[in-house]
mmCIF file of the N, C-alpha and C atoms, coordinates in Angstrom:
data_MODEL
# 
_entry.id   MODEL 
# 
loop_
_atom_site.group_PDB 
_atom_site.id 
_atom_site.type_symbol 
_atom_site.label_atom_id 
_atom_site.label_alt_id 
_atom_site.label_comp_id 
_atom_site.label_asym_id 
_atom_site.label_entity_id 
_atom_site.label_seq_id 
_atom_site.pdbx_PDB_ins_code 
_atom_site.Cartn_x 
_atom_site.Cartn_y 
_atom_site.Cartn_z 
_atom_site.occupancy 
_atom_site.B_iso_or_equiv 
_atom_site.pdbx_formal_charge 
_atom_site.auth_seq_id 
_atom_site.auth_comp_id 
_atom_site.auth_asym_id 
_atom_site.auth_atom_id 
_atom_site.pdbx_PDB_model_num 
ATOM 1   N N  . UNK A 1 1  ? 0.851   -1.168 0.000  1.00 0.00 ? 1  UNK A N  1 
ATOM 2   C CA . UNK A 1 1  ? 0.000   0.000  0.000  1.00 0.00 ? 1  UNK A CA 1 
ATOM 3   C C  . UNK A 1 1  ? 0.899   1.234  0.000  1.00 0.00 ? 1  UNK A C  1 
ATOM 4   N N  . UNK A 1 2  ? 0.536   1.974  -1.107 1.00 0.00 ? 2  UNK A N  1 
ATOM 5   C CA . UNK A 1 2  ? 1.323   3.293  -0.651 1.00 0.00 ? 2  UNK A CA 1 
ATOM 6   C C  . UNK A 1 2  ? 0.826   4.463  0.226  1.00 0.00 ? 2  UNK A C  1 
ATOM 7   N N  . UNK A 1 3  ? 2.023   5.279  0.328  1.00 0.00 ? 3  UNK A N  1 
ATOM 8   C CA . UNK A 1 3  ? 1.915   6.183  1.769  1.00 0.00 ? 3  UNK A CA 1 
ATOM 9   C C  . UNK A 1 3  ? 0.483   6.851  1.656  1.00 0.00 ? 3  UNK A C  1 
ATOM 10  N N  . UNK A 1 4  ? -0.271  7.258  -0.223 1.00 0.00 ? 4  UNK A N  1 
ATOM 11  C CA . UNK A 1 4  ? -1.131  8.150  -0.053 1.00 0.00 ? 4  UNK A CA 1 
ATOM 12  C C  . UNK A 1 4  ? -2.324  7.575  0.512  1.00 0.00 ? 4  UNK A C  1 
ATOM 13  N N  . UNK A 1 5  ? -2.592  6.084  0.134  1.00 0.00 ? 5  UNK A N  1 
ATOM 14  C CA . UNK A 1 5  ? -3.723  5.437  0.588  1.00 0.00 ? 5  UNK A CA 1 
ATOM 15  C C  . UNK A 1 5  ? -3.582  5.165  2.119  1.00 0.00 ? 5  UNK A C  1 
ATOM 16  N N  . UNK A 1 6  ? -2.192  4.930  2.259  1.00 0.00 ? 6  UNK A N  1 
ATOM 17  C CA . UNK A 1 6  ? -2.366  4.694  3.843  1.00 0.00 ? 6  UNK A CA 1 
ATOM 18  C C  . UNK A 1 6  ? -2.872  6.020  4.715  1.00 0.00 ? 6  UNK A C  1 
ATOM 19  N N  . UNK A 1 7  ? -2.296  6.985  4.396  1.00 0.00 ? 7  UNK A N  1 
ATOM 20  C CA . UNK A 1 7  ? -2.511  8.311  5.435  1.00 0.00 ? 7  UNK A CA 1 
ATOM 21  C C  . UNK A 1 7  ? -4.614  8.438  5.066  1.00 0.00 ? 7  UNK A C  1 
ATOM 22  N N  . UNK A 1 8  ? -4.743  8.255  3.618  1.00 0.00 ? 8  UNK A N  1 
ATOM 23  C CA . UNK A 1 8  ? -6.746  8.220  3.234  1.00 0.00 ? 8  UNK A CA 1 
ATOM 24  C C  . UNK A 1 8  ? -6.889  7.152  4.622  1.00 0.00 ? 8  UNK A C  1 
ATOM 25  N N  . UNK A 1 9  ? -6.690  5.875  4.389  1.00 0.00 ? 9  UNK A N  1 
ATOM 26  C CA . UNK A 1 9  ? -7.579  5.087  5.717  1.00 0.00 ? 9  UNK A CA 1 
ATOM 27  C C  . UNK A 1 9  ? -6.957  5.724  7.035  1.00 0.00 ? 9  UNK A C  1 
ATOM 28  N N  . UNK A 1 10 ? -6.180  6.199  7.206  1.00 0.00 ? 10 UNK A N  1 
ATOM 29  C CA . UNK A 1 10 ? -5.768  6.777  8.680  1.00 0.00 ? 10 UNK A CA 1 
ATOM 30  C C  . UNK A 1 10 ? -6.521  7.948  8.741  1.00 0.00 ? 10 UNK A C  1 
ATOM 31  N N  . UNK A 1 11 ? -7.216  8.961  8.004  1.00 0.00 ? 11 UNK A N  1 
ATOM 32  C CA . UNK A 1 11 ? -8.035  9.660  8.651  1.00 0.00 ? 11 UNK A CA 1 
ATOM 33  C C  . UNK A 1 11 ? -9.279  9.268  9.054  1.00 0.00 ? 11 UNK A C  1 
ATOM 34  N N  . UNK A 1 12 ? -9.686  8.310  7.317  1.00 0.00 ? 12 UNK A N  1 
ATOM 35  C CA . UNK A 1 12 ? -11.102 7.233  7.699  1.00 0.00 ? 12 UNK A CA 1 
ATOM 36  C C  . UNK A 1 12 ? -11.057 6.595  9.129  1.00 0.00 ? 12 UNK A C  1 
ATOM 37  N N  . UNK A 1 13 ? -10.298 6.131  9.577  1.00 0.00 ? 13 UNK A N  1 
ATOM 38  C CA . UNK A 1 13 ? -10.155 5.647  10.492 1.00 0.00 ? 13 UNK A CA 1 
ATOM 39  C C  . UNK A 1 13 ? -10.631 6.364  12.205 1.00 0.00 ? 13 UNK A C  1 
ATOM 40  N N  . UNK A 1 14 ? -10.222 7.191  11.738 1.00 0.00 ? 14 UNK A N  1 
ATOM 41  C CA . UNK A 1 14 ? -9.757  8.538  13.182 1.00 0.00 ? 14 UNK A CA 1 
ATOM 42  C C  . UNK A 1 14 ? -10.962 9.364  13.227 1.00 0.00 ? 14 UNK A C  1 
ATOM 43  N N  . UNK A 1 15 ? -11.418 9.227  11.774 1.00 0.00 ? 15 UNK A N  1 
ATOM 44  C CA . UNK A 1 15 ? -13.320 10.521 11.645 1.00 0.00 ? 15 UNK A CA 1 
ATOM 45  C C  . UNK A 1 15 ? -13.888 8.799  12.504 1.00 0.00 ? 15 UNK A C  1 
ATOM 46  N N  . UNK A 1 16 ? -13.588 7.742  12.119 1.00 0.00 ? 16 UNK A N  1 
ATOM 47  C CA . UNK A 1 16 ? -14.958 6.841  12.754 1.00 0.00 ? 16 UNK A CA 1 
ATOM 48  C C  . UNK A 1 16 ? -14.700 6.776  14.120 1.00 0.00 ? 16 UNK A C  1 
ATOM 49  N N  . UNK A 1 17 ? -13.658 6.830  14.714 1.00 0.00 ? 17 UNK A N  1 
ATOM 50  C CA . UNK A 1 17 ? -13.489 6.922  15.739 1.00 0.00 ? 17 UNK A CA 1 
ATOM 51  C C  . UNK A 1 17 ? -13.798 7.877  16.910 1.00 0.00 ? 17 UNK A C  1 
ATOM 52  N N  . UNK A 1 18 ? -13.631 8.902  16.594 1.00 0.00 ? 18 UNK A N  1 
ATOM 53  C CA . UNK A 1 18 ? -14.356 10.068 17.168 1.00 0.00 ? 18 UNK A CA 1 
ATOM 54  C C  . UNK A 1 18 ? -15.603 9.799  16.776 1.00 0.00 ? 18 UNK A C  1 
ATOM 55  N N  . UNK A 1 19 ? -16.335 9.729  15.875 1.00 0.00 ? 19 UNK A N  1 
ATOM 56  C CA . UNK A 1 19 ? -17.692 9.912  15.920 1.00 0.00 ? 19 UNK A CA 1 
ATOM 57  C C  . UNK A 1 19 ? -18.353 8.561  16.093 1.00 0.00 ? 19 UNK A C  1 
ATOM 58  N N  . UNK A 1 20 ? -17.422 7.962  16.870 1.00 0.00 ? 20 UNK A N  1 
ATOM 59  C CA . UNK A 1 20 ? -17.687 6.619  17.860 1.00 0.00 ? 20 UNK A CA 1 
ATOM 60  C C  . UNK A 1 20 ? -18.524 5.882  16.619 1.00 0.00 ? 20 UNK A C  1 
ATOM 61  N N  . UNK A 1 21 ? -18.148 5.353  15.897 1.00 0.00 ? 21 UNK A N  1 
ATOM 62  C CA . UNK A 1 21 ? -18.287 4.326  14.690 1.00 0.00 ? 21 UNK A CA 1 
ATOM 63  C C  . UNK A 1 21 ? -17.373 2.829  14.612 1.00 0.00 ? 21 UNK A C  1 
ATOM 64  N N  . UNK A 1 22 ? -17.956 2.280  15.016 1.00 0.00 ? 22 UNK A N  1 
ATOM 65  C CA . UNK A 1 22 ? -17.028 0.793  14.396 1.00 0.00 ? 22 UNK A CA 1 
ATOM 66  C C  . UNK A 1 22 ? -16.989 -0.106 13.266 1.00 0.00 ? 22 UNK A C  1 
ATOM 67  N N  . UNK A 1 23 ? -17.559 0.459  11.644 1.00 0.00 ? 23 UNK A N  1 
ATOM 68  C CA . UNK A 1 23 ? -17.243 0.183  10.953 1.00 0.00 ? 23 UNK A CA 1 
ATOM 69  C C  . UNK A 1 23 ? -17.377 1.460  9.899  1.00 0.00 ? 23 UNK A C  1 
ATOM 70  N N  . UNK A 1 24 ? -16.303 0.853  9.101  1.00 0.00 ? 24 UNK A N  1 
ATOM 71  C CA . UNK A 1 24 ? -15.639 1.820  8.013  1.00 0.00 ? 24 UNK A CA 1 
ATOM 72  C C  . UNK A 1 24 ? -15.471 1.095  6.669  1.00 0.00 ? 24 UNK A C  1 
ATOM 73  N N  . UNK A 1 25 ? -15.455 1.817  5.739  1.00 0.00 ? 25 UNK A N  1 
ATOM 74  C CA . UNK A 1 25 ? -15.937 1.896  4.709  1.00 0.00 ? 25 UNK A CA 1 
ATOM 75  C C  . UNK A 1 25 ? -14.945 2.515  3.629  1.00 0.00 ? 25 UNK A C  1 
ATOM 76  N N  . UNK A 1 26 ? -13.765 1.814  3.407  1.00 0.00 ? 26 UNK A N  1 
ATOM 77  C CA . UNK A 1 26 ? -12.885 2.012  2.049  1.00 0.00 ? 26 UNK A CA 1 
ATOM 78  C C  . UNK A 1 26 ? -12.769 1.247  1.011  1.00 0.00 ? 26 UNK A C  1 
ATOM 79  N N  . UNK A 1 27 ? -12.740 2.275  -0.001 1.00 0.00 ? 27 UNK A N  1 
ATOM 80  C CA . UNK A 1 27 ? -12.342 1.368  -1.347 1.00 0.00 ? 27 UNK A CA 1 
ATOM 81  C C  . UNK A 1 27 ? -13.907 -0.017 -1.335 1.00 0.00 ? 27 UNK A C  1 
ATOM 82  N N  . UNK A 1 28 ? -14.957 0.742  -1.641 1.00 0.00 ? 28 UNK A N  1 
ATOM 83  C CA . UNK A 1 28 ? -15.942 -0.088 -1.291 1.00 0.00 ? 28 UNK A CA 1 
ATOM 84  C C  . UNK A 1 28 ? -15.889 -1.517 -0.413 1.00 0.00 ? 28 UNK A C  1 
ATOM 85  N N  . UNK A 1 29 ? -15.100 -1.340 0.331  1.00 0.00 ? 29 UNK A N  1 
ATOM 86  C CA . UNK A 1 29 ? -15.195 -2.654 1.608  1.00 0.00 ? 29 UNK A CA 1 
ATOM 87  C C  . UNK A 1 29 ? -15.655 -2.165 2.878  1.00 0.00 ? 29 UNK A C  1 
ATOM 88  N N  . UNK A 1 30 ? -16.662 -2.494 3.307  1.00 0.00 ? 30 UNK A N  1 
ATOM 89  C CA . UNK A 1 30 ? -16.837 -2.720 4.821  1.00 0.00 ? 30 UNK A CA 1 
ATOM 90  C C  . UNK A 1 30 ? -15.830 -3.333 5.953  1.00 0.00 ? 30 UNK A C  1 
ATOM 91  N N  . UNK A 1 31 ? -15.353 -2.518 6.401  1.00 0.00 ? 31 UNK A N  1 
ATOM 92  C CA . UNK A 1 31 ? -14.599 -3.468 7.685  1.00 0.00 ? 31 UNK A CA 1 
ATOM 93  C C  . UNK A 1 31 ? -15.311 -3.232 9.141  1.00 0.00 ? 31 UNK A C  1 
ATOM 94  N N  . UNK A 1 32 ? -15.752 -3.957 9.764  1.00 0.00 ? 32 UNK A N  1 
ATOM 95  C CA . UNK A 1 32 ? -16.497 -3.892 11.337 1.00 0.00 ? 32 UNK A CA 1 
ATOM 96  C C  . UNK A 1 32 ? -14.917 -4.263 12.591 1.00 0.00 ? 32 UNK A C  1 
ATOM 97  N N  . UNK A 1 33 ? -15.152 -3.306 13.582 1.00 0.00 ? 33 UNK A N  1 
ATOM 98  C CA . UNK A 1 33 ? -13.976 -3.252 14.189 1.00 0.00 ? 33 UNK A CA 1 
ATOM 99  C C  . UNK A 1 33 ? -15.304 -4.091 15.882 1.00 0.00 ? 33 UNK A C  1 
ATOM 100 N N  . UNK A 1 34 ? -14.870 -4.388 16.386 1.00 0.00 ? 34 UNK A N  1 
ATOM 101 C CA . UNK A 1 34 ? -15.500 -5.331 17.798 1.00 0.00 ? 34 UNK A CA 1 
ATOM 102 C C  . UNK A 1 34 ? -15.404 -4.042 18.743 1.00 0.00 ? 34 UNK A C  1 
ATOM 103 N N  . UNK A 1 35 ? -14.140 -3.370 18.829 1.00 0.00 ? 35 UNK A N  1 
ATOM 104 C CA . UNK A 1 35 ? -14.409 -2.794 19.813 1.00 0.00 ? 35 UNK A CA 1 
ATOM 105 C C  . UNK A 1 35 ? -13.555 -1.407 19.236 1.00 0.00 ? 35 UNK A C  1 
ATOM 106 N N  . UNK A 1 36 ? -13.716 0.144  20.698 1.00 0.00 ? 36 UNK A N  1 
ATOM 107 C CA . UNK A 1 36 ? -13.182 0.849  20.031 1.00 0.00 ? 36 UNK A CA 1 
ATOM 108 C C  . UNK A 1 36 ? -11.432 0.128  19.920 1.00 0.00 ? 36 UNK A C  1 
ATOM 109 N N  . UNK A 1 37 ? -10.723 -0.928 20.959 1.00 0.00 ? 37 UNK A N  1 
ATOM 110 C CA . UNK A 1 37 ? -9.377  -1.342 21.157 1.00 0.00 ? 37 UNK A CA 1 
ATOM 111 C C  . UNK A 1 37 ? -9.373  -1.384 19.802 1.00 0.00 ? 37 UNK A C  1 
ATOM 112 N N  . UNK A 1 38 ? -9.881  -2.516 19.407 1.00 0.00 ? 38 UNK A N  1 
ATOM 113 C CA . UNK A 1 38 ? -9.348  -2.957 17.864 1.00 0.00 ? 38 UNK A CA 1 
ATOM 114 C C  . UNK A 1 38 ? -9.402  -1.844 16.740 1.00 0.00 ? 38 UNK A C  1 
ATOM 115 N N  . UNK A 1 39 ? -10.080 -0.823 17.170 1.00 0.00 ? 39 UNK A N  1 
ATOM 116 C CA . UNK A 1 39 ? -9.892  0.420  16.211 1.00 0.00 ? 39 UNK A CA 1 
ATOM 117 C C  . UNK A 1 39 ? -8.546  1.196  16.431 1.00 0.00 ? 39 UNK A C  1 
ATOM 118 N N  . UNK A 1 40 ? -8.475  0.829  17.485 1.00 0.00 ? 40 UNK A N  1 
ATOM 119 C CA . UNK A 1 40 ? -7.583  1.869  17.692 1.00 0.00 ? 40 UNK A CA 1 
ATOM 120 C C  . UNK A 1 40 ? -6.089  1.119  17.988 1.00 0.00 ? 40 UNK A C  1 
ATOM 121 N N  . UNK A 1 41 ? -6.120  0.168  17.956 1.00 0.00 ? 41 UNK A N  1 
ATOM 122 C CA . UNK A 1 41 ? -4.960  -0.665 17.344 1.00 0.00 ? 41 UNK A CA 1 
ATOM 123 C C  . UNK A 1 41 ? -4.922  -0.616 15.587 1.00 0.00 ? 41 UNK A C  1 
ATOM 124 N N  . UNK A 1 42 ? -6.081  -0.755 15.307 1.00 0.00 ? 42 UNK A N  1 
ATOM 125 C CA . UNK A 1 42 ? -5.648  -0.364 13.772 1.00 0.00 ? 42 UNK A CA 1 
ATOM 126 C C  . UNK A 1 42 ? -5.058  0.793  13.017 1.00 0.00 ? 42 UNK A C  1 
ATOM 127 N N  . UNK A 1 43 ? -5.491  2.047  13.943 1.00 0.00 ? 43 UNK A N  1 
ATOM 128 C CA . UNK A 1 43 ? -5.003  3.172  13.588 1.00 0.00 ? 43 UNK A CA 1 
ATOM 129 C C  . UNK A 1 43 ? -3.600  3.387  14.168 1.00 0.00 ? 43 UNK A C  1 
ATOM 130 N N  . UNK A 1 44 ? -3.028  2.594  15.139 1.00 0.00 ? 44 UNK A N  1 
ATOM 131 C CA . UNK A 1 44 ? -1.562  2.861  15.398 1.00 0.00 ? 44 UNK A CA 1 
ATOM 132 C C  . UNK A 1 44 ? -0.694  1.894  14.791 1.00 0.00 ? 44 UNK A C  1 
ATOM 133 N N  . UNK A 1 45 ? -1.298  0.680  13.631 1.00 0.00 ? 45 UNK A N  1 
ATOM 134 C CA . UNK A 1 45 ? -1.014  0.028  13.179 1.00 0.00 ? 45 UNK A CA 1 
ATOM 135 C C  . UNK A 1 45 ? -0.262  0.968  12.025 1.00 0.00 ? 45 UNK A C  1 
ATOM 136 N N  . UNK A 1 46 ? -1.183  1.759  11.475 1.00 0.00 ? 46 UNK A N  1 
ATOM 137 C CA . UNK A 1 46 ? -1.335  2.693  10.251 1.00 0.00 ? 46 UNK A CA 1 
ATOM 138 C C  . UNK A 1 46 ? 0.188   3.916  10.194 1.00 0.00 ? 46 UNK A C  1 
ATOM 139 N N  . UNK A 1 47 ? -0.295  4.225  11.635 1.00 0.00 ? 47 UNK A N  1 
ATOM 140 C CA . UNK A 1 47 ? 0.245   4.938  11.819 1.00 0.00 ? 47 UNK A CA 1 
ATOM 141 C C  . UNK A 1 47 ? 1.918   5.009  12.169 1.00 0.00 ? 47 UNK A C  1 
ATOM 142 N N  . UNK A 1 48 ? 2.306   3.364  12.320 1.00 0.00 ? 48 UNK A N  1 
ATOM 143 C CA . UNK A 1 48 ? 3.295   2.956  12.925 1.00 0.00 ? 48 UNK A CA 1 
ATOM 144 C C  . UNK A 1 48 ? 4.204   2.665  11.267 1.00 0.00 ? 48 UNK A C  1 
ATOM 145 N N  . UNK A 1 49 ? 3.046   2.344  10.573 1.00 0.00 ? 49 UNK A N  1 
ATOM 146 C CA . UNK A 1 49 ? 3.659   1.694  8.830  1.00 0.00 ? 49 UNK A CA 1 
ATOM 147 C C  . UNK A 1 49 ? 4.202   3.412  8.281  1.00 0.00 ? 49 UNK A C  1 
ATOM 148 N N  . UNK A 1 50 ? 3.271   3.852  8.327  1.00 0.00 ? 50 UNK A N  1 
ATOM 149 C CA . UNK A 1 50 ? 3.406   5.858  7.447  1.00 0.00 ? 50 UNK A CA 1 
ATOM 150 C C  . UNK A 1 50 ? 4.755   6.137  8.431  1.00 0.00 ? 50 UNK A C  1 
ATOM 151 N N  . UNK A 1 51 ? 4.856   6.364  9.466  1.00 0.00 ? 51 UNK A N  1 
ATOM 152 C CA . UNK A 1 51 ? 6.082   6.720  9.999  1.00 0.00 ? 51 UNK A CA 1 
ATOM 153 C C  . UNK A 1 51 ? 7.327   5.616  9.396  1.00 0.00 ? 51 UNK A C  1 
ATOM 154 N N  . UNK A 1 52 ? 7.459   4.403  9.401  1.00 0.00 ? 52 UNK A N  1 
ATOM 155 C CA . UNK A 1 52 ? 8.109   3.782  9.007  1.00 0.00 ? 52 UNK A CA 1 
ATOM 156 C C  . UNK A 1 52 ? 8.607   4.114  6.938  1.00 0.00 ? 52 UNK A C  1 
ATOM 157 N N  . UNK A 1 53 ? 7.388   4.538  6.322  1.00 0.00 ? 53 UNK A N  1 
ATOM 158 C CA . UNK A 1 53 ? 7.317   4.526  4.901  1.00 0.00 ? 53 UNK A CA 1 
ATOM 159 C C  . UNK A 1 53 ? 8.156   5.826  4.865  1.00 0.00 ? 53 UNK A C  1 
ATOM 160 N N  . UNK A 1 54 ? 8.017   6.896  5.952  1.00 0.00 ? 54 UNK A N  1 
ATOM 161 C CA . UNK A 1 54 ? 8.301   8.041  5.249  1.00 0.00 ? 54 UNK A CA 1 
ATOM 162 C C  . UNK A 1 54 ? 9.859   7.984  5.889  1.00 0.00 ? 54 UNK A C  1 
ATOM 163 N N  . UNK A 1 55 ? 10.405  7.632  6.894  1.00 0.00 ? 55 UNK A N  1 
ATOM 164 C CA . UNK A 1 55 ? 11.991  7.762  7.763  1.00 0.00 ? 55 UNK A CA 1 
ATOM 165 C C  . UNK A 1 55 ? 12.721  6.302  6.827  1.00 0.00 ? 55 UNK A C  1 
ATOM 166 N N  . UNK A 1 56 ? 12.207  5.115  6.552  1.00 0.00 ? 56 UNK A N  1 
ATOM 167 C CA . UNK A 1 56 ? 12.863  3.919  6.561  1.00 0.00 ? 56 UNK A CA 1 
ATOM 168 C C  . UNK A 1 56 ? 12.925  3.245  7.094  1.00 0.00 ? 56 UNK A C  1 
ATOM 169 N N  . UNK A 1 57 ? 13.038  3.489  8.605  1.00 0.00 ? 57 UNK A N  1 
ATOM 170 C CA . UNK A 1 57 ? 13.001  3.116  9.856  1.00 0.00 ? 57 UNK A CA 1 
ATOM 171 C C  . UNK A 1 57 ? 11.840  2.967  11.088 1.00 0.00 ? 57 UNK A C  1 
ATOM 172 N N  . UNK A 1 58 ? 11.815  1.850  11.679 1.00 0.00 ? 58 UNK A N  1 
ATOM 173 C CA . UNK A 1 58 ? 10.505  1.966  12.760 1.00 0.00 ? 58 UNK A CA 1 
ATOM 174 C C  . UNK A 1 58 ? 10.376  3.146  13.691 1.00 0.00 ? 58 UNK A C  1 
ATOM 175 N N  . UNK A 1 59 ? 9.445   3.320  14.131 1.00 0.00 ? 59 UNK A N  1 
ATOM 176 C CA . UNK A 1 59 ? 9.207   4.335  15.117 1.00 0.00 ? 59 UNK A CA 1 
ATOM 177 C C  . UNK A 1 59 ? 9.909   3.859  16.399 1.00 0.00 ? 59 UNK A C  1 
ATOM 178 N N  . UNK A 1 60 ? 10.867  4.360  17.317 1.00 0.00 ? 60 UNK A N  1 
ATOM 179 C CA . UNK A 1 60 ? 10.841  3.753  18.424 1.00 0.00 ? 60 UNK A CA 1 
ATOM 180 C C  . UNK A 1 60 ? 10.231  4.330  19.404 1.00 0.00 ? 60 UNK A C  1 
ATOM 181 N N  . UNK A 1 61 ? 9.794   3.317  20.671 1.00 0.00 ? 61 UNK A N  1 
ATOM 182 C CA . UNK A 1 61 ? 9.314   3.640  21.378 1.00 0.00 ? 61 UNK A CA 1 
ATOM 183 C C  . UNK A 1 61 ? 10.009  3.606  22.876 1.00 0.00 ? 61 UNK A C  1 
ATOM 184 N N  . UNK A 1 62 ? 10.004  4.552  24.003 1.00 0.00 ? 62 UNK A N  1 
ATOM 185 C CA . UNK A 1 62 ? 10.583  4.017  25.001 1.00 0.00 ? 62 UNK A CA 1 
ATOM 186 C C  . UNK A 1 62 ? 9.826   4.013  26.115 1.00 0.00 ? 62 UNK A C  1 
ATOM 187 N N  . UNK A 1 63 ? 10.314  2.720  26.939 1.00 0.00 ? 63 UNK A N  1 
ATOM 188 C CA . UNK A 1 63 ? 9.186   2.683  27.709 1.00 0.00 ? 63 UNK A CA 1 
ATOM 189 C C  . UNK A 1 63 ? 10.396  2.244  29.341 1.00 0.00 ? 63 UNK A C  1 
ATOM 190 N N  . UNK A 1 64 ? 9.932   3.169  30.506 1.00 0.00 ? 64 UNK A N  1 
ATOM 191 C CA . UNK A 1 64 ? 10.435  2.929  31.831 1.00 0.00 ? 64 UNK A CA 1 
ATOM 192 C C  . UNK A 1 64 ? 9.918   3.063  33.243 1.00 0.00 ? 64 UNK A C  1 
ATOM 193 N N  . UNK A 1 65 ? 10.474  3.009  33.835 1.00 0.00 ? 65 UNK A N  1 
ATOM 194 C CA . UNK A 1 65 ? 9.724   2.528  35.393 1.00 0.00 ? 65 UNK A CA 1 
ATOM 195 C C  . UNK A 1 65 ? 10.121  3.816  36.080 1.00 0.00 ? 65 UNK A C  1 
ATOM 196 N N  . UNK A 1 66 ? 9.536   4.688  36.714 1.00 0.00 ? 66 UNK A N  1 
ATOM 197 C CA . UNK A 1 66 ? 9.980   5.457  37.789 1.00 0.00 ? 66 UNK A CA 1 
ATOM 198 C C  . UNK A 1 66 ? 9.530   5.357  38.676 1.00 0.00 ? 66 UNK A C  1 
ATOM 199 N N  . UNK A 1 67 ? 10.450  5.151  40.343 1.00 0.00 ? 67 UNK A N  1 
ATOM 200 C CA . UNK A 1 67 ? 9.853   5.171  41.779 1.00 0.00 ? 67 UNK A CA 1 
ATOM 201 C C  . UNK A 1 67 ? 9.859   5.961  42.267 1.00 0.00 ? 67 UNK A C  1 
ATOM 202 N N  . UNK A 1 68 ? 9.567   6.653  42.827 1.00 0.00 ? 68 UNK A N  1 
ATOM 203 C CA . UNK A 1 68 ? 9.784   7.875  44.274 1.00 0.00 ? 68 UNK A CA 1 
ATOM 204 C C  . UNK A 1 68 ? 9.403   7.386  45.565 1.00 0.00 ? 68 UNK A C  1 
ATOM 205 N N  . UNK A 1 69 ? 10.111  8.123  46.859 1.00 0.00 ? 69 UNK A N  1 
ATOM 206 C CA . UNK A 1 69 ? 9.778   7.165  47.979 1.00 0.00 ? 69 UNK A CA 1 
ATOM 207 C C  . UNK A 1 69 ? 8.998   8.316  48.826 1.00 0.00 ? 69 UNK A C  1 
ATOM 208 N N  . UNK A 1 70 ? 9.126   10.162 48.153 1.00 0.00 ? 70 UNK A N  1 
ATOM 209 C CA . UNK A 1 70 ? 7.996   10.614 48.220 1.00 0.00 ? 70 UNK A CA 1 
ATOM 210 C C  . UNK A 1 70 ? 8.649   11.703 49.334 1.00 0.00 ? 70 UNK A C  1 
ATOM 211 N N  . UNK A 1 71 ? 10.474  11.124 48.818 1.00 0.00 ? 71 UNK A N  1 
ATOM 212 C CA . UNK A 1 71 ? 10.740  12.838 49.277 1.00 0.00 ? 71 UNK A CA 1 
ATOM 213 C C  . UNK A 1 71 ? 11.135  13.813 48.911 1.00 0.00 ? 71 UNK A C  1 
# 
């Protein structure tokens, strides 16, 4: 898929979502999403490929633990 169709279903995606919709409608296909999760795993799916299409490279992500003992 190229970048232009991907960024078209990433807004399709993001209008159904806000206007709390779980199925969408591209390129005459119906797709039904179960919940908003699975929508919204699809759209960071999307969103994870377009960042990747346009750098080369994956998006990274970082992820860590912070404690405080609250003084």
């Amino acid at each position: 898929m190229d970048l232009e169709r991907m960024r078209a279903l990433l807004a399709t995606l993001q209008e159904a979502r806000y206007a709390g919709v779980r199925s969408v409608r591209y390129d005459g296909k119906t797709i039904n999403y179960g919940s908003d999760v699975e929508l919204a795993n699809a759209i960071n799916d999307l969103e994870t490929r377009i960042a990747t299409a346009r750098s080369g490279t994956r998006r990274r992500r970082r992820w860590g633990t912070v404690a405080s003992k609250g003084l």
